[in-house]
N, C-alpha and C positions, 0 to 999 in steps of 0.2 A: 797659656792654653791648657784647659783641663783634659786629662788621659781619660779615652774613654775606658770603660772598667773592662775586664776580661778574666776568668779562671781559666786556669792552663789544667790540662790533664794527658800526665805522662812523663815522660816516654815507658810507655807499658811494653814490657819484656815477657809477660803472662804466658804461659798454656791457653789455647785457644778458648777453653771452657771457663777456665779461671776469671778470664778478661771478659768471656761474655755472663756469666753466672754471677758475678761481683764484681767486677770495675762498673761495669754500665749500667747495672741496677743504682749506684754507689750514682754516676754521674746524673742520671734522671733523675732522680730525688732530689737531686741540689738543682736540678734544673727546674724543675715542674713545682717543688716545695720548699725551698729554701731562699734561692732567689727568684724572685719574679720576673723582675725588674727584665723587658723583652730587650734593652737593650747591654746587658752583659751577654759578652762574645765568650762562648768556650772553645777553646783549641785544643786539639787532640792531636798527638803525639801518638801514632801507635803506626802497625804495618800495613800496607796498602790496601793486604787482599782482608784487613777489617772491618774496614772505616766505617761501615754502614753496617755495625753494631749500635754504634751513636748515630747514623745517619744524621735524620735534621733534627735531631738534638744538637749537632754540633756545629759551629759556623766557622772554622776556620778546619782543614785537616792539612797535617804534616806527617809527609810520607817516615817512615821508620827504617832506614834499610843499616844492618849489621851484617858486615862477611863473614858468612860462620855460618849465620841464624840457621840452627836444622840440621848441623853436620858437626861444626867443631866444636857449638855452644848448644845443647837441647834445653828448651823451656824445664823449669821443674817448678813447677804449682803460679808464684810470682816472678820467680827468677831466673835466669840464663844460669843453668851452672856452667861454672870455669871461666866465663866473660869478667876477666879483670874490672873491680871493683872501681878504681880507678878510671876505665874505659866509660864503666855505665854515670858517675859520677860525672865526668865528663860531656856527656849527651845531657845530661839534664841541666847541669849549667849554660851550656850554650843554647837552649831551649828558652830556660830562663831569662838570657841575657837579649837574645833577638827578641823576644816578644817585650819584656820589660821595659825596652826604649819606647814603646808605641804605648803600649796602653800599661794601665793600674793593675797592677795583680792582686784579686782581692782572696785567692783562695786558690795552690794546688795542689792538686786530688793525685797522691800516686802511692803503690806501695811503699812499705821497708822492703830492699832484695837484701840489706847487710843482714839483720840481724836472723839467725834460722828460727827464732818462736813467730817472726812476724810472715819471713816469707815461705811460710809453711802454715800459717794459720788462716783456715776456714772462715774461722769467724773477725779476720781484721778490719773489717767494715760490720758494721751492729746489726742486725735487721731491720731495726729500725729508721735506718737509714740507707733502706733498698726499695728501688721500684722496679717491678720487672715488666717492663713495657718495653718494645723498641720501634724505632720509627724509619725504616730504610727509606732511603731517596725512590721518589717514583722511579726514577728509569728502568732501576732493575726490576721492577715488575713490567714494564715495557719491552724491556727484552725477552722475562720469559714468556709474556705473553705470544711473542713473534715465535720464539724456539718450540712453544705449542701448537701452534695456531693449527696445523690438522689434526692435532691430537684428537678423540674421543673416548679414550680410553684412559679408566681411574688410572692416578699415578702413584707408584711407588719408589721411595728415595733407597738407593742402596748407596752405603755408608763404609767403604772398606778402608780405612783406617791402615798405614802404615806407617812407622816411627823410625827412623835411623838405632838403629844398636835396640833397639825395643824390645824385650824378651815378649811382652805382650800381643804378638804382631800374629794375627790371624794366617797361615800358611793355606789356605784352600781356597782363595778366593776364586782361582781361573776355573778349579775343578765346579767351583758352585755356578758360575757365571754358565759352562759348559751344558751343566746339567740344568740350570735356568732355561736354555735356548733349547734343550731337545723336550720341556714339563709344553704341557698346555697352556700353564699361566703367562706364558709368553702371547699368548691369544687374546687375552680378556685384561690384561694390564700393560701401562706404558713404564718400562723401570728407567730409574734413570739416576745412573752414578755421579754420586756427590764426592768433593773431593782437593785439597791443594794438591797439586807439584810440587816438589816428588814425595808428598805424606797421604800415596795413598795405591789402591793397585786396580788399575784400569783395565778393563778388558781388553787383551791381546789382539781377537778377533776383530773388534771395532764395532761388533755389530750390537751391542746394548747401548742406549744414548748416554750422554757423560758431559757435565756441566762446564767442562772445561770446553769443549766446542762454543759454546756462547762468548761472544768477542767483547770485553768489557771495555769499558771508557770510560771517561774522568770522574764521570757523574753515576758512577756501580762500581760494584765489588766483588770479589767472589763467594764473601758472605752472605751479600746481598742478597744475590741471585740464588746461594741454597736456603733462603733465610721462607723466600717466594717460592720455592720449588716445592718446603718441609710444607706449608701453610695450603699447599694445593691436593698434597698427596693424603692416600686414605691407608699407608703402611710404612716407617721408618725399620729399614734392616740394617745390623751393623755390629761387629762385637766392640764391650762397652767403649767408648770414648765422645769425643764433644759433638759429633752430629748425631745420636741419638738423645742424648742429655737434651740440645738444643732442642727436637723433634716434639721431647717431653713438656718442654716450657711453651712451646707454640699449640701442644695440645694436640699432636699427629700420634697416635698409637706407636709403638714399637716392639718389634721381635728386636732382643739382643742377649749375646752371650758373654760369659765371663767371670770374672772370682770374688764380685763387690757388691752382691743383690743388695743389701740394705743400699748401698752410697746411690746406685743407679734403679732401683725403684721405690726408694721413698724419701732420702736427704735431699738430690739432685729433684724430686719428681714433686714440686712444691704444688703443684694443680693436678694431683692424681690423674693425671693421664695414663688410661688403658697402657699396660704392658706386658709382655709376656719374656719372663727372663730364664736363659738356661743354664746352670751353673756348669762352666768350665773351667775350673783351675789351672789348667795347663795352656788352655787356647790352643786344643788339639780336635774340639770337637767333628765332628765326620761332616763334610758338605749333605752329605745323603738325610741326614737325621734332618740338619737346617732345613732343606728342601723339604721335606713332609713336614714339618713344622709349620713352615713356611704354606705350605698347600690347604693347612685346617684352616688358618685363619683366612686368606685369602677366598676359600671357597666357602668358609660361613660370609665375607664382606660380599659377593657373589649374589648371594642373597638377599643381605640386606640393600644391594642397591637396588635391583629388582622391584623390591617393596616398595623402596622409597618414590619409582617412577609413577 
């Protein structure tokens, strides 16, 4: 009996950005240009709340889960530091060895985490062998369609980014959310915080919407779901990290602060998507300043939608 063919891709240990800025570009291309052939199966090897990075680019997914991931191991670019080599070694064999009894392994797609020039390097996938397209499962736009559904008011994604041991890690988020709910633009905009558990800092209050209320199921993600959330809104806010970056490649504008303006508005920003970037070195800047920052752009979009009715 002939095996039918398959490429494996994984077990990806990525930075959320990493995985989606270069693994998926990296797998699309092999998908949509390299092989045709509808009937090679890719399976994807990564973490739950991704999958639908590769959505229906992928035909098989396998759940990722490591104890640690986010607390005793942090991502660093490709790799889990301190997650014994051995461990990850480990995971990839046995990936290997279940799928390789079924089907032909004609190609798998995963970083170096050993060596540090490779899991550290930008460029270990060519450009010419990225496609930056992504294709999520309908559902998740089925749910936020439901999670909207009295909406009528533009949306703006707010992006607050928190990291375990992170010296990067924005401290004002409540005070902004605070001084969001008493501004006007709580009037004429629906905001709605994007976000994993526990990588990120949710409004205390309750009262701003928060993606993590939408109840995911086999067939969504919680990439998914912010992947449809970024593609609806007409403002990403966030200091830098992968939900702004993402916001840039879907083509949503973004307010964002922080210490790397080349990386986050021109390396990461490959479709010149409108941005407005505020240099913070520290990631101390004042909520007050965001907030009027935050007001010009908003109240010039004000107008432009206006026009556009």
């Amino acid at each position: 009996m002939v095996k039918e063919k398959a490429i494996l891709v994984g077990p990806i240990v990525s930075e959320m950005f990493w995985e989606f800025f270069r693994v998926v570009p990296r797998v699309v291309h092999s998908k949509i240009k390299e092989y045709r052939d509808p009937d090679i199966k890719y399976i994807v090897f990564t973490r739950l709340d991704r999958f639908d990075m590769y959505g229906k680019i992928a035909d098989i997914f396998v759940p990722l889960n490591i104890e640690g991931d986010g607390t005793k191991y942090i991502s660093e670019c490709y790799r889990l530091m301190n997650l014994p080599y051995e461990h990850y070694q480990g995971l990839v064999k046995s990936f290997y060895d279940q799928y390789s009894k079924k089907y032909n392994i004609i190609e798998h797609i995963i970083p170096d985490v050993r060596d540090k020039k490779n899991y550290l390097n930008k460029n270990y996938y060519s450009s010419n062998m990225m496609r930056y397209q992504y294709f999520p499962r309908e559902k998740n736009k089925e749910l936020v369609d439901e999670y909207l559904k009295n909406n009528t008011k533009p949306i703006v994604t707010i992006a607050p980014r928190y990291r375990y041991k992170m010296k990067r890690n924005w401290p004002y988020w409540q005070d902004f959310y605070d001084l969001l709910l008493k501004s006007k633009l709580i009037n004429d905009f629906n905001f709605i915080i994007c976000g994993k558990i526990p990588d990120y800092v949710a409004d205390s209050n309750l009262k701003i919407h928060d993606i993590n209320d939408i109840k995911i199921d086999n067939e969504s993600s919680l990439i998914g779901l912010t992947m449809e959330v970024l593609k609806r809104s007409v403002l990403t806010i966030g200091s830098q990290s992968a939900i702004p970056n993402i916001s840039l490649i879907l083509g949503t504008e973004v307010l964002e602060w922080g210490d790397q303006r080349k990386y986050h508005t021109m390396t990461y920003n490959i479709f010149k998507t409108k941005v407005t970037y505020l240099d913070d070195s520290t990631f101390s800047i004042k909520p007050e300043v965001v907030i009027s920052k935050l007001n010009e752009i908003l109240n010039k979009k004000k107008g432009e939608i206006r026009n556009a009715e």
